[in-house]
N, C-alpha and C positions, 0 to 999 in steps of 0.2 A: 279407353274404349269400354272394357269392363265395365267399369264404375258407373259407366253412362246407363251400359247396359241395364245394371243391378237397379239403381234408379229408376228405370223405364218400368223395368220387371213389377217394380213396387204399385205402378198404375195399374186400374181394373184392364184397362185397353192394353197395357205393357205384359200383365198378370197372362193373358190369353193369347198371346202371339208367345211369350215364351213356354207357355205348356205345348205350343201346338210346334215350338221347335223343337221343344227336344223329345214332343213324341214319334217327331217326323222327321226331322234333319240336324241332330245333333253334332254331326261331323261340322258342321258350320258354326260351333261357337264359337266365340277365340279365349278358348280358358285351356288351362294349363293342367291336361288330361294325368291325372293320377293311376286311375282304373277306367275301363269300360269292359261292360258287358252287352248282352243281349238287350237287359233290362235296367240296371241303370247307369249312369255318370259318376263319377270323383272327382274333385278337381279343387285346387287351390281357393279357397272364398276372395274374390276382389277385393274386397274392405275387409279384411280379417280383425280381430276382438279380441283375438287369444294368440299366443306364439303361436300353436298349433292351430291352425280350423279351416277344415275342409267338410267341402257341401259333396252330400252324397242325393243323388236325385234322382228317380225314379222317371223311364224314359214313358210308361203308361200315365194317362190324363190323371193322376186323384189328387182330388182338392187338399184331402185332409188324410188323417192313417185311419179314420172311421171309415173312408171308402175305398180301403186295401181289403178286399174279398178274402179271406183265409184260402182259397183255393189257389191264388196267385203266388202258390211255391216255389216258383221260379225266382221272383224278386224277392220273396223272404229268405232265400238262400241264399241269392248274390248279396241281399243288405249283409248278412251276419260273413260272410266269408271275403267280401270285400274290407269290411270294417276291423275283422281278424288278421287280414291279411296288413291294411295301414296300420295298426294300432304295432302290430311287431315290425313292420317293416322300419317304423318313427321310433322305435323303443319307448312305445309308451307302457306298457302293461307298469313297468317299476316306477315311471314316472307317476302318473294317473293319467287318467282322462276320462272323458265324457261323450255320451253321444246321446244327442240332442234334436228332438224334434217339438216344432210349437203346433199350437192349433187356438183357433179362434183368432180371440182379440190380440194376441200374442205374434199370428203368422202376418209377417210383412207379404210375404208372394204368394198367390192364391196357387200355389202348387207344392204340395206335397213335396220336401226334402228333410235333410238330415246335418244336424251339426257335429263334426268328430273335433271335439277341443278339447288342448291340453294348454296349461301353463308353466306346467312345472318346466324346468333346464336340466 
């Protein structure tokens, strides 16, 4: 069901019913909840790429991180302290890892998220 999901997400029509879930009924996905806050999600990536990779996604509509307002300190807190908090909780700091956001011709879902990937063991 994920995969379907991830799939759909990737359509302009799939792109805007999932911004408008999870700015409005994110209790209703069925992913495999990491973190939540106020402002955004964590949760396991469906199709994952790396041993590690988890989608961190902001529960506010923005397309891209050009249209994260600098006054939206709430979600620029929760990114870095939700990501602090995965990155020690996985022991990645000595492994490595990565956290990853595309924009453009690069972003598959016309909604603003984040890649936390590691490969190392």
């Amino acid at each position: 069901m994920a995969r379907f999901l991830l799939r759909f997400a990737r359509t302009w029509l799939g792109g805007m019913l999932f911004s408008w879930i999870i700015s409005n009924m994110s209790f209703a996905l069925p992913v495999d909840r990491l973190r939540e806050t106020e402002t955004l999600l964590a949760f396991h990536h469906p199709q994952p790429s790396h041993l590690v990779h988890i989608l961190i996604v902001p529960k506010r509509n923005y397309r891209s991180i050009l249209e994260v307002p600098s006054s939206d300190s709430e979600f620029l807190h929760d990114l870095l302290e939700v990501t602090k908090d995965l990155v020690q909780e996985l022991g990645l700091e000595k492994r490595g890892y990565r956290l990853i956001t595309n924009g453009g011709e690069y972003q598959e879902v016309n909604h603003l998220h984040f890649h936390l990937v590691s490969d190392a063991d």
